[in-house]
C-alpha positions in Angstrom: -4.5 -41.6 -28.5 -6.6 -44.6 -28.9 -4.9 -48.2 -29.7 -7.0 -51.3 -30.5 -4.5 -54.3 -31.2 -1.2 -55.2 -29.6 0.9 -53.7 -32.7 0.0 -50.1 -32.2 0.1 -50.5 -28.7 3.9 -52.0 -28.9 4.8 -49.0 -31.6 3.1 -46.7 -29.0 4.3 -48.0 -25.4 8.1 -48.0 -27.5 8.2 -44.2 -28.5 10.9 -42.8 -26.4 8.7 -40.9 -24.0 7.4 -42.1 -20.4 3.8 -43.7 -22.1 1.1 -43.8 -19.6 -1.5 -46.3 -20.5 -5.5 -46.3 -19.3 -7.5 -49.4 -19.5 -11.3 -48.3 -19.4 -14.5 -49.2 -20.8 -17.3 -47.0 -21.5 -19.6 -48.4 -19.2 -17.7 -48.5 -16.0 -18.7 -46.0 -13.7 -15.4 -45.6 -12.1 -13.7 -45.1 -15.5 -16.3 -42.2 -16.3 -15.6 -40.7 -12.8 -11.9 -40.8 -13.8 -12.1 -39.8 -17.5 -11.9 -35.8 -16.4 -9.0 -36.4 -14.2 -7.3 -38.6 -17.1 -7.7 -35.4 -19.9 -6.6 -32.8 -17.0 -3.1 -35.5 -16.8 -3.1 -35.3 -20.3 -3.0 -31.3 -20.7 -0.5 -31.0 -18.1 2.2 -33.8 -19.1 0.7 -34.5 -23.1 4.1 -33.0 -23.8 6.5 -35.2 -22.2 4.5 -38.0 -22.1 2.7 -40.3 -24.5 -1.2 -40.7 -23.3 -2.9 -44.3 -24.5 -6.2 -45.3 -23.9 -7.5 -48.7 -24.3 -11.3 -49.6 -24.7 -11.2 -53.2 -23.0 -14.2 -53.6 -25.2 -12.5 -53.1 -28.3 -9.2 -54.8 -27.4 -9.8 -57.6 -25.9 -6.4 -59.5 -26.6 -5.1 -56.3 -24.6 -7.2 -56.2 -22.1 -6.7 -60.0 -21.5 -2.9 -59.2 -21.0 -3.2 -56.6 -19.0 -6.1 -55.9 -17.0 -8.2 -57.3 -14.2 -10.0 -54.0 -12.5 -11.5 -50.9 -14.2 -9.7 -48.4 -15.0 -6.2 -49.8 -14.6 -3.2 -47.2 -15.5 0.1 -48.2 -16.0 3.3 -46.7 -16.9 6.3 -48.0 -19.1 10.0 -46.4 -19.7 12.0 -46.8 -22.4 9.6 -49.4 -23.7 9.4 -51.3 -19.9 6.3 -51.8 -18.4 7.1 -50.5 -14.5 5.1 -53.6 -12.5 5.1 -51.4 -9.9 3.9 -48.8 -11.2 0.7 -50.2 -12.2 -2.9 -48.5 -10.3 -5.9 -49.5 -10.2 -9.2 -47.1 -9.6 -7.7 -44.0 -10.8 -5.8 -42.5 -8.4 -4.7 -39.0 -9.7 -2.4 -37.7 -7.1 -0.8 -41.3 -7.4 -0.8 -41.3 -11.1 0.8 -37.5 -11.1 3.4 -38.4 -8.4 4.3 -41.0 -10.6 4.5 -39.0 -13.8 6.4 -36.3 -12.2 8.9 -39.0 -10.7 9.4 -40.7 -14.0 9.5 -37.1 -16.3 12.7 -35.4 -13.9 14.9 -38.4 -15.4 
């Protein structure tokens, strides 16, 4: 799910599911090596998670927030952002240790 502005982002992050949140833009090399790895996260945990992707490009307020390296995933719970949880690069065997961690609560 794509959000543009900080409302639908704030209704989306706030859902009531672990939301796992991709910063990208399309022409970041890194983030277009990572985009298969992101939809193969998505298939396997789409149904216990919420998957948001942000176009730095086309939310810039957001991206200002947020982001200083391409593409940045983060995590929030219960509406949270997890600091710590925050990667940069996209790491999938960190990003899925992660999601498992947070999805066994």
């Amino acid at each position: 799910m794509h959000v543009k502005d900080l409302k639908s982002y704030d209704e989306k992050i706030k859902s009531g599911k672990v939301a796992c949140v991709k910063f990208y833009a399309t022409w970041c090399g890194a983030c277009q090596r990572f985009a298969p790895e992101w939809e193969a996260l998505k298939e396997k945990y789409g149904r216990r998670a919420v998957f948001i992707e942000v176009d730095v490009d086309q939310a810039r307020e957001l991206a200002r927030q947020y982001v200083e390296m391409l593409p940045t995933v983060m995590f929030y719970q219960r509406g949270q952002r997890l600091r710590d949880k925050t990667f940069v690069g996209g790491n999938r065997s960190e990003i899925e240790r992660t999601l498992s961690h947070l999805l066994r609560d």
